[in-house]
N, C-alpha and C positions, 0 to 999 in steps of 0.2 A: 929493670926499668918499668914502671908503669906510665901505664897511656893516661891522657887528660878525659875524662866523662865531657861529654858535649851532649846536647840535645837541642836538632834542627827543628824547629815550628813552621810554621806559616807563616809567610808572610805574606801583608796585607793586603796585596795586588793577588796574590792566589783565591784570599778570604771572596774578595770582593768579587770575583771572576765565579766561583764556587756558586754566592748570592745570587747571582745574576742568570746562571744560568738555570736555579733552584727557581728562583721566580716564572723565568720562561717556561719551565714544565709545567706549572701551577699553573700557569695563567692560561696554557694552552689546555688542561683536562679541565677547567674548572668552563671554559668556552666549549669546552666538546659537550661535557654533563649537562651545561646548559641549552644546549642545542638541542640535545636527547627531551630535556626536560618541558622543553617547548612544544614540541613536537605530540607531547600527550595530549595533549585536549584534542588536536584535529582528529589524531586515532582516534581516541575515543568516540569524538561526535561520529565517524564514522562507522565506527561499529556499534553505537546506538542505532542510527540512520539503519544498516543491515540486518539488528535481529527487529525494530520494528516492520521496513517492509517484510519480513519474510513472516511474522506475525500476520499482517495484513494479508498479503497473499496468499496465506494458509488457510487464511477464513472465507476469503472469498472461493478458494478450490472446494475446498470441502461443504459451502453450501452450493455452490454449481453443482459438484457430483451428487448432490441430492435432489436434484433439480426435479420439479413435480409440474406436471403438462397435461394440460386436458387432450385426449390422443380422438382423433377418429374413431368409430362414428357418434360418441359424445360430445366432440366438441360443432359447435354452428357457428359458423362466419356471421359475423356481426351483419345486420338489414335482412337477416329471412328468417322463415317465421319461428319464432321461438326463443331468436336471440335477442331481445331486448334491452338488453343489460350486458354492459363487456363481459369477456369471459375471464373470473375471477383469479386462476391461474396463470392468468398473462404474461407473456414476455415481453417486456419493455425497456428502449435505454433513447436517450435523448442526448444532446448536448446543449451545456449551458454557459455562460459568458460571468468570469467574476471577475472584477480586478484585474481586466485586460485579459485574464485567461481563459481558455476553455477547456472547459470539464466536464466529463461522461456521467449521467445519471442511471443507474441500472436497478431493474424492480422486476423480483422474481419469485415465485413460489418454491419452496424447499423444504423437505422433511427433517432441515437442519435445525428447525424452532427450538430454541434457547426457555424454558421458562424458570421462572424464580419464584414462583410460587410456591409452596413447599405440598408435594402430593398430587402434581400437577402430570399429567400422561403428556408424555411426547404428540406431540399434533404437526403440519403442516404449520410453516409461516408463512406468512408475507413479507419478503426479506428486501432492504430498498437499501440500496449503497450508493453515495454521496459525498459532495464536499461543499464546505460552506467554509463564511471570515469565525475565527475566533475571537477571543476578547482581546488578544493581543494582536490582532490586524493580519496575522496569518490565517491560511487555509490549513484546514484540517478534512480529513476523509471520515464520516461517522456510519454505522451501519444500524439500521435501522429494522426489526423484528418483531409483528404484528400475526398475532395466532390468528389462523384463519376463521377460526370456528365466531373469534369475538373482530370481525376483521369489521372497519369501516373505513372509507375513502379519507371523513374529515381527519383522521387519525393521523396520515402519512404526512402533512401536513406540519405537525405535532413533533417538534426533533427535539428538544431542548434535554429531553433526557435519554437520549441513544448516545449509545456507549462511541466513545472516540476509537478510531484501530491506528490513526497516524497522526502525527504533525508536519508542521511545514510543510506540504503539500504543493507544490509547484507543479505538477503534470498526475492527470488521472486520467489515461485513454485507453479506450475500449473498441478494437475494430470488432466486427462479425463477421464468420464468413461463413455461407449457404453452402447449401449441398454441391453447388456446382463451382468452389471453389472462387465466387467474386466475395468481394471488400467491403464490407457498409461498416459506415461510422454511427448509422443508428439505426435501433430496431421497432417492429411493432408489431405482436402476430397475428392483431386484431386487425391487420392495416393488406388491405389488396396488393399495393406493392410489392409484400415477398412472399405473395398469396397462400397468407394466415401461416407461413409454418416458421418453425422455428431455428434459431442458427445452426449449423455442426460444430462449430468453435468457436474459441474468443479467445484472442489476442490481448492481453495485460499492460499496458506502460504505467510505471509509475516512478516519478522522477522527486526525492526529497530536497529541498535545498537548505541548508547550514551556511554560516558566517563563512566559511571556507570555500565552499563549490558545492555542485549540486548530484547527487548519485542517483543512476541512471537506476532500473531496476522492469524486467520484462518477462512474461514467461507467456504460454499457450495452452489453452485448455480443449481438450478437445470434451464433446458434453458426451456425457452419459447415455440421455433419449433426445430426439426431436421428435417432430411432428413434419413429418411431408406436406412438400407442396398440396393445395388444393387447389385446382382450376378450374373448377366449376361454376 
């Protein structure tokens, strides 16, 4: 006796049950990939944000550790006789008011001078770091390097073609701290107040902000030379 051939298929509440849960899958990786996918640009902007300050920071360590100081007994406190004229090596940083913010100006001599002249000897700069509005209403941080040998006042003045090291600029602060361990927000060592010498460290902040939030970014430099108190 032989058997009768049959063949069970699907039926269509199986089919549709199948579909349904085929969809569910899809819809749920296709929600995950897109979540992933979103997610790129804030990384990204962040890890733009990270290798620029660490760019920026890099350039201001390594002209600090080049840092060039008129030392005792050539250097003369500014009103006795012989110092007429600031002393051209000067340490200086101020703070300034942009756009509801405040921002550290700092202006120093360094044997880190940059030239672009072709055949040009390494010299002494006058290196001036700063922030100002861009053309798109953001702050930007520019550094600023003027050979000493061709150096003039109206110069520093003159920014329009100093190289950019950041964007979006949201916090640029600079404490000082003396030899005996106190905190200034600004300096001058042509100024009796931290009588003519120059700081032991400087403290870094610098804070970039992006469509997303704003990253923090800090470090400490302890300097190379000072110049000791005078109290004479």
């Amino acid at each position: 006796m032989t058997r009768p051939y049959g063949h069970k298929g699907f039926t269509l509440v199986e089919v549709l049950v199948a579909i349904t849960i085929f969809a569910i899958a899809v819809s749920t990786l296709f929600a995950s990939f897109n979540m992933v996918i979103s997610n790129i640009d804030p990384i990204n902007a962040g890890l733009d944000d990270y290798e620029m300050a660490q760019n920026a920071m890099d350039r201001i360590q390594k002209d600090l550790m080049s840092l060039c100081l008129t030392h005792d007994p050539a250097y003369t406190p500014p009103e006795m006789e012989g110092s007429d004229e600031p002393d051209r090596f000067r340490f200086v940083s101020k703070t300034v008011s942009l756009n509801g913010n405040t921002y550290t100006q700092l202006r120093f001599a360094s044997f880190e001078h940059i030239g672009f002249k072709r055949g040009q000897k390494s010299r002494i700069g006058i290196i001036h770091y700063y922030v100002e509005p861009s053309e798109n209403e953001t702050m930007v941080l520019k550094r600023a390097d003027i050979g000493s040998v061709f150096f003039e006042e109206t110069r520093e003045n003159k920014t329009r073609n100093d190289p950019l090291l950041c964007e979006r600029v949201n916090a640029f602060e600079l404490t000082f701290i003396d030899q005996e361990g106190k905190s200034h927000e600004e300096w001058d060592s042509d100024d009796a107040n931290v009588d003519f010498a120059t700081p032991y460290a400087i403290q870094i902040r610098l804070v970039i902000k992006n469509r997303e939030r704003s990253n923090n970014f800090a470090t400490t430099i302890v300097l190379p030379s000072h110049r000791e108190k005078n109290e004479s």
